[in-house]
C-alpha positions as CSV (number, residue, x, y, z in Angstrom):
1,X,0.6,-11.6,-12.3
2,X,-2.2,-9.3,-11.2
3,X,-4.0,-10.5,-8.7
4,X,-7.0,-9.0,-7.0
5,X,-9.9,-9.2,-4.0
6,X,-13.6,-8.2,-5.8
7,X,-16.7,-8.1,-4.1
8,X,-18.7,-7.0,-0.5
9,X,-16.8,-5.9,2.6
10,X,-16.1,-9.1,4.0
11,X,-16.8,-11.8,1.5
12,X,-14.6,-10.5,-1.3
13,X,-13.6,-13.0,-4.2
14,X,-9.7,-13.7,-5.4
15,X,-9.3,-13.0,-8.7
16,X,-6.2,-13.1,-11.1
17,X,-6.0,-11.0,-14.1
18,X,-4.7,-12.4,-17.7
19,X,-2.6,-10.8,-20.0
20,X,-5.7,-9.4,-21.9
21,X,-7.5,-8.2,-18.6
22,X,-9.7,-11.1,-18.0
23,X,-10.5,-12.4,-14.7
24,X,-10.1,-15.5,-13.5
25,X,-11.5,-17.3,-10.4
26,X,-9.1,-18.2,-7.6
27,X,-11.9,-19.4,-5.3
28,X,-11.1,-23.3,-6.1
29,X,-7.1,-22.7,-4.9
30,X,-7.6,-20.3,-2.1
31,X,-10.8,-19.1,-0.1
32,X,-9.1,-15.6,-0.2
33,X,-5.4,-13.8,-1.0
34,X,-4.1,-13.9,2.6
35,X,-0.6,-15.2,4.1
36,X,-1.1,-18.5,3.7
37,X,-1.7,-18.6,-0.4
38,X,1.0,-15.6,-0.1
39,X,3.8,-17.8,1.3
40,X,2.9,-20.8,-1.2
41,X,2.7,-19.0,-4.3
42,X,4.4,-19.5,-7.6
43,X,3.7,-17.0,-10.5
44,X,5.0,-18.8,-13.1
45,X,2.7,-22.0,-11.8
46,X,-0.2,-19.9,-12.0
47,X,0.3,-18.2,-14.8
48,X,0.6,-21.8,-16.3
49,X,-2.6,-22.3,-14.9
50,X,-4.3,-19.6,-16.4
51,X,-2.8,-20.4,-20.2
52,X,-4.0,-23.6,-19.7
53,X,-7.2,-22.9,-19.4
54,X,-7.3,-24.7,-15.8
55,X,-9.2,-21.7,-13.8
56,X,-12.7,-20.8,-15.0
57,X,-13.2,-17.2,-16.2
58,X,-15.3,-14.9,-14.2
59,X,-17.2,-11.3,-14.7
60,X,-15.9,-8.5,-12.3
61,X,-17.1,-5.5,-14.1
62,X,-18.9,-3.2,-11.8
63,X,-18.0,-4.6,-8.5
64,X,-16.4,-2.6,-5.6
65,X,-12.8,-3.8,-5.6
66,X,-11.5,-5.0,-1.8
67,X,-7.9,-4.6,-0.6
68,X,-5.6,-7.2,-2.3
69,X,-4.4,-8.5,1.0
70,X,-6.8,-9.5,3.1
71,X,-6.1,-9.2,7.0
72,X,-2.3,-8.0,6.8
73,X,-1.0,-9.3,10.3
74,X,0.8,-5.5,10.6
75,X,1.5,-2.9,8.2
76,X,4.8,-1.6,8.9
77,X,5.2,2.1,8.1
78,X,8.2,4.0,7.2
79,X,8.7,7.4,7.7
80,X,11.0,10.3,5.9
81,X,12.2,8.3,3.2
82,X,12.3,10.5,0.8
83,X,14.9,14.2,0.8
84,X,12.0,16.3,-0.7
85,X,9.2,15.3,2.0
86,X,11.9,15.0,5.3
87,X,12.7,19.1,4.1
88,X,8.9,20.1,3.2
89,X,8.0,18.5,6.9
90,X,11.2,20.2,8.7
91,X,12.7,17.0,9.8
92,X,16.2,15.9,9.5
93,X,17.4,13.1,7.4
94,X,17.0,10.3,9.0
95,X,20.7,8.0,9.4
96,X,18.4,5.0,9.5
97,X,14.8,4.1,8.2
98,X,12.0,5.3,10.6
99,X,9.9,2.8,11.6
100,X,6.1,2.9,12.6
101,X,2.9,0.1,12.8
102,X,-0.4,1.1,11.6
103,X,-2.9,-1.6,12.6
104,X,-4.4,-4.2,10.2
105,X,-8.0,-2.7,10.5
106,X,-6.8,0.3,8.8
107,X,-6.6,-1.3,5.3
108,X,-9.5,-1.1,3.1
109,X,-10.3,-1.1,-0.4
110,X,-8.5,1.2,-2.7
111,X,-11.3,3.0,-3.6
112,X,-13.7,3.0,0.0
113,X,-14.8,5.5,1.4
114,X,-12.1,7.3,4.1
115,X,-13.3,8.7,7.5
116,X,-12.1,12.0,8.5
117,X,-11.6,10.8,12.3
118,X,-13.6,12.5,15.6
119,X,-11.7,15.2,16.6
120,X,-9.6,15.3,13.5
121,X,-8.2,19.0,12.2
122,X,-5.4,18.0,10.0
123,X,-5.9,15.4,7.9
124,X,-3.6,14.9,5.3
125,X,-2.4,12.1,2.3
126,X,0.9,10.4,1.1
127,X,0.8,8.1,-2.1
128,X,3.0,5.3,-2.0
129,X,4.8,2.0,-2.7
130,X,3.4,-1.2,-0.7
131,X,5.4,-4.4,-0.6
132,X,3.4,-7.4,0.6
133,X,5.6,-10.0,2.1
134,X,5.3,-13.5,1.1
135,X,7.5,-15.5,2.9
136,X,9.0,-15.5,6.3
137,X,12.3,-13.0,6.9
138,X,13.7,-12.7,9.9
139,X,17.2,-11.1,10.6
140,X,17.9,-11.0,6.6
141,X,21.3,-10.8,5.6
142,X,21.1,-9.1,2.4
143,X,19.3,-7.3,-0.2
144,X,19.4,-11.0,-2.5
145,X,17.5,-12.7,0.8
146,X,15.3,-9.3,1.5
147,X,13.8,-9.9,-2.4
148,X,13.3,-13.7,-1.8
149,X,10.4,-12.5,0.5
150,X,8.7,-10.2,-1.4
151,X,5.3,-11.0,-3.1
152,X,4.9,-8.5,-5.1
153,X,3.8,-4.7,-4.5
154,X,0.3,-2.4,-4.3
155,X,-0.2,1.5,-4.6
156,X,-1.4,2.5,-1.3
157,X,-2.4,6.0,0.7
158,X,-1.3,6.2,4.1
159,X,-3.8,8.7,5.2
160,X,-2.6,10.6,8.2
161,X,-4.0,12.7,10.9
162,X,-1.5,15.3,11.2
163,X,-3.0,16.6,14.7
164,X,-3.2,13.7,16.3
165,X,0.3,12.9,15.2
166,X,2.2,16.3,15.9
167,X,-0.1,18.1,18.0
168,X,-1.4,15.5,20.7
169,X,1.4,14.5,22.2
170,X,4.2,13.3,19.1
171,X,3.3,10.1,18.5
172,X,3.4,8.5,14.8
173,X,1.3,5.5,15.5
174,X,-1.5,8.1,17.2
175,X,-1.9,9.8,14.0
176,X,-1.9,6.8,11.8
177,X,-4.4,4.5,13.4
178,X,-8.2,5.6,12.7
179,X,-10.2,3.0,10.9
180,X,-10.1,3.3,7.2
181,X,-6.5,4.9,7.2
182,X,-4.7,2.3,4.6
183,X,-6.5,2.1,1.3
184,X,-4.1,-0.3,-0.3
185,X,-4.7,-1.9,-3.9
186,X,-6.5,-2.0,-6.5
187,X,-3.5,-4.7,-7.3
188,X,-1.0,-7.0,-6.3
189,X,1.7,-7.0,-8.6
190,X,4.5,-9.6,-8.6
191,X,7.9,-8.5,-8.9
192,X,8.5,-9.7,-12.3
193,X,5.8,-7.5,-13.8
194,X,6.9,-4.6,-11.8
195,X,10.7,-4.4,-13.0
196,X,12.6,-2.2,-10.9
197,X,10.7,-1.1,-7.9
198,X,13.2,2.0,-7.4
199,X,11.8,3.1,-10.9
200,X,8.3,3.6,-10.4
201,X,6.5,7.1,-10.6
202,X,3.8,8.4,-8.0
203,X,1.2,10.9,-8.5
204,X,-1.9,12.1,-6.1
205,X,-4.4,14.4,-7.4
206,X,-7.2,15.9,-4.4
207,X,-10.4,17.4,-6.1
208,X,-8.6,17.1,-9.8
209,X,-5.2,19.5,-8.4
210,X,-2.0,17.1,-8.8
211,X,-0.6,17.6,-5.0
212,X,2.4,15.0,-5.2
213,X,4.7,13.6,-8.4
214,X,7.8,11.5,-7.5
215,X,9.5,8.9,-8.3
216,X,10.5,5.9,-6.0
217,X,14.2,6.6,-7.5
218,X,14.2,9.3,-4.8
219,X,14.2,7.2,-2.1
220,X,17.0,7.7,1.2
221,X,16.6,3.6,1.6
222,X,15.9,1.6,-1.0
223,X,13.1,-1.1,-1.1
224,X,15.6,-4.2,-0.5
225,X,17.0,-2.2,2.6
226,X,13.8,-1.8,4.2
227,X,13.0,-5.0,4.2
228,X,16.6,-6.2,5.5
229,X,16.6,-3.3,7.8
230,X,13.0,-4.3,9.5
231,X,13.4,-7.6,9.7
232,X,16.4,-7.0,12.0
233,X,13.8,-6.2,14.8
234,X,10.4,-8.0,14.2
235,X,9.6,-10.9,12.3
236,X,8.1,-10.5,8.8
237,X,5.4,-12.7,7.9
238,X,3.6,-13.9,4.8
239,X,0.6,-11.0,4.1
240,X,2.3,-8.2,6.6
241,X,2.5,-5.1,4.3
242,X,5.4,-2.6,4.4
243,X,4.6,0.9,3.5
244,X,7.9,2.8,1.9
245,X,7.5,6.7,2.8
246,X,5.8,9.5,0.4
247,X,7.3,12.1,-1.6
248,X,7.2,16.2,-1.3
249,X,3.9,17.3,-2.2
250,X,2.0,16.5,1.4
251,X,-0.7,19.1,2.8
252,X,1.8,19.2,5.8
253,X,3.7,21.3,3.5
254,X,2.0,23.5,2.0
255,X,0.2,25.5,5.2
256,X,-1.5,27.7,2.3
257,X,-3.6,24.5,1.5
258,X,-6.5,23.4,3.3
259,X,-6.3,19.9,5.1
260,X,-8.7,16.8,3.9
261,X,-12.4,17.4,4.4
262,X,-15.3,15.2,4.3
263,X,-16.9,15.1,0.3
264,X,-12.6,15.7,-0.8
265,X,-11.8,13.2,-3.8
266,X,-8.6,11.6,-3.1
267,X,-7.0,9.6,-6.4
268,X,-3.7,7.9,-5.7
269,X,-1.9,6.8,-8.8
270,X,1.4,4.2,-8.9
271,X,3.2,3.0,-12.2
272,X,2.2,-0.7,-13.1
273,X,0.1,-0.5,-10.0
274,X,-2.5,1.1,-10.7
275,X,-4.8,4.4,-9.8
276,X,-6.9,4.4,-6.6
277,X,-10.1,7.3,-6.0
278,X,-11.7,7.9,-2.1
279,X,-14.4,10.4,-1.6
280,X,-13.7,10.9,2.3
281,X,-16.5,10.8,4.5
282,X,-16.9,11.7,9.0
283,X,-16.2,9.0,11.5
């Protein structure tokens, strides 16, 4: 199942999509997709639902498309998962997953605007693969009990502020932070429509140039293990988002090419998941 948020900043309707496309309205299960409908849903119940004609169609055509989450409780970053992007960046392999947060207010609408923070210099992109949690996992045992929490999975940008990140001090979570820094969506995808997460390609395109082209097959750890891994040191909740790590292809490596600037067109594109576009904007 597809499901989707539609509608104003804030009062954004739940939606899931059909086979053939079609919208239908949520609003009589759920006031909105968040942890709570997350960590009670059953695809092949609502899919039921929807063939049986028990949740009324509705028109979406034209309306700005919210983030399919809405209020993650964290978003839980991982860095240098992929060879190509830990050489491009200079960094070693990493023997175990990096982990950073980026706060819940980052996350906005797949195709909002994105502010170019205050004091900003380097600002740079990374398509990748969201999973949105949708049960409870804490100290998971395995890979089979890491993929009994997963909702499903959402194309997202984790837009970075290289200067604040390398320049000011080191810190991940400093360059991560600034308000619009998460556009996640325009989908959540549950896992049996996705297949094989670890078989997914990634593109990113900035003013029409294709910058990044990977494939989630080049991962160092695997979707399952990232969930295991971080749920060994916080507790994973129904709505939280986990963001897997970018390919090669970041502005970060490539010092010939000019960072983010305000009026740059930003499309993000994951398979079964769906194509994102930001025009970025100044804080």
């Amino acid at each position: 199942m597809k499901l989707q948020r539609v509608g104003p900043q804030g009062a954004e309707r739940p939606v899931v999509l059909g086979q053939d496309g079609t919208a239908y309205d949520l609003s009589g299960l759920t006031a909105d997709i968040d942890g709570r409908f997350l960590a009670g849903l059953d695809p092949v119940e609502l899919a039921r639902s929807v063939e049986a004609g028990e949740l009324p169609p509705v028109e979406i055509a034209g309306q700005r498309v919210g983030a399919p989450v809405a209020r993650p409780g964290k978003v839980v970053g991982i860095g240098l998962n992929y060879r190509d992007h830990a050489e491009e960046a200079g960094a070693q392999l990493p023997a175990e997953p990096v982990i950073f947060l980026k706060p819940s207010y980052t996350v906005v609408g797949p195709d909002d605007e994105v502010l170019v923070p205050r004091g900003g210099e380097k600002t740079d992109y990374e398509v990748e693969l969201a999973i949105v949690i949708g049960r409870t996992g804490r100290y998971l045992e395995s890979h089979e009990a890491a993929a009994a929490v997963i909702a499903g999975y959402a194309a997202v940008n984790d837009v970075t502020e290289r200067a604040f990140q390398l320049d000011r001090g080191g810190q991940w979570d400093k360059g991560k932070s600034a308000e619009t820094f998460t556009p996640l969506g325009p989908w959540l995808v549950t896992p049996d429509e996705v297949g094989d997460p670890q078989q997914l390609s990634l593109k990113l395109w900035v003013n029409g140039e294709l910058r990044q082209s990977g494939s989630t097959s080049k991962m160092i750890f695997p979707v399952l293990e990232l969930v295991r891994y971080a749920s060994q040191f916080m507790v994973l909740e129904p709505g939280d988002v986990i963001i897997t790590g970018t390919p090669a292809g970041v502005t970060l490596g490539h010092p010939g090419k000019p960072f983010l600037r305000p009026t740059d067109v930003v499309e993000v594109e994951v398979q079964h998941l769906g194509r994102q576009r930001q025009v970025f904007g100044k804080a």
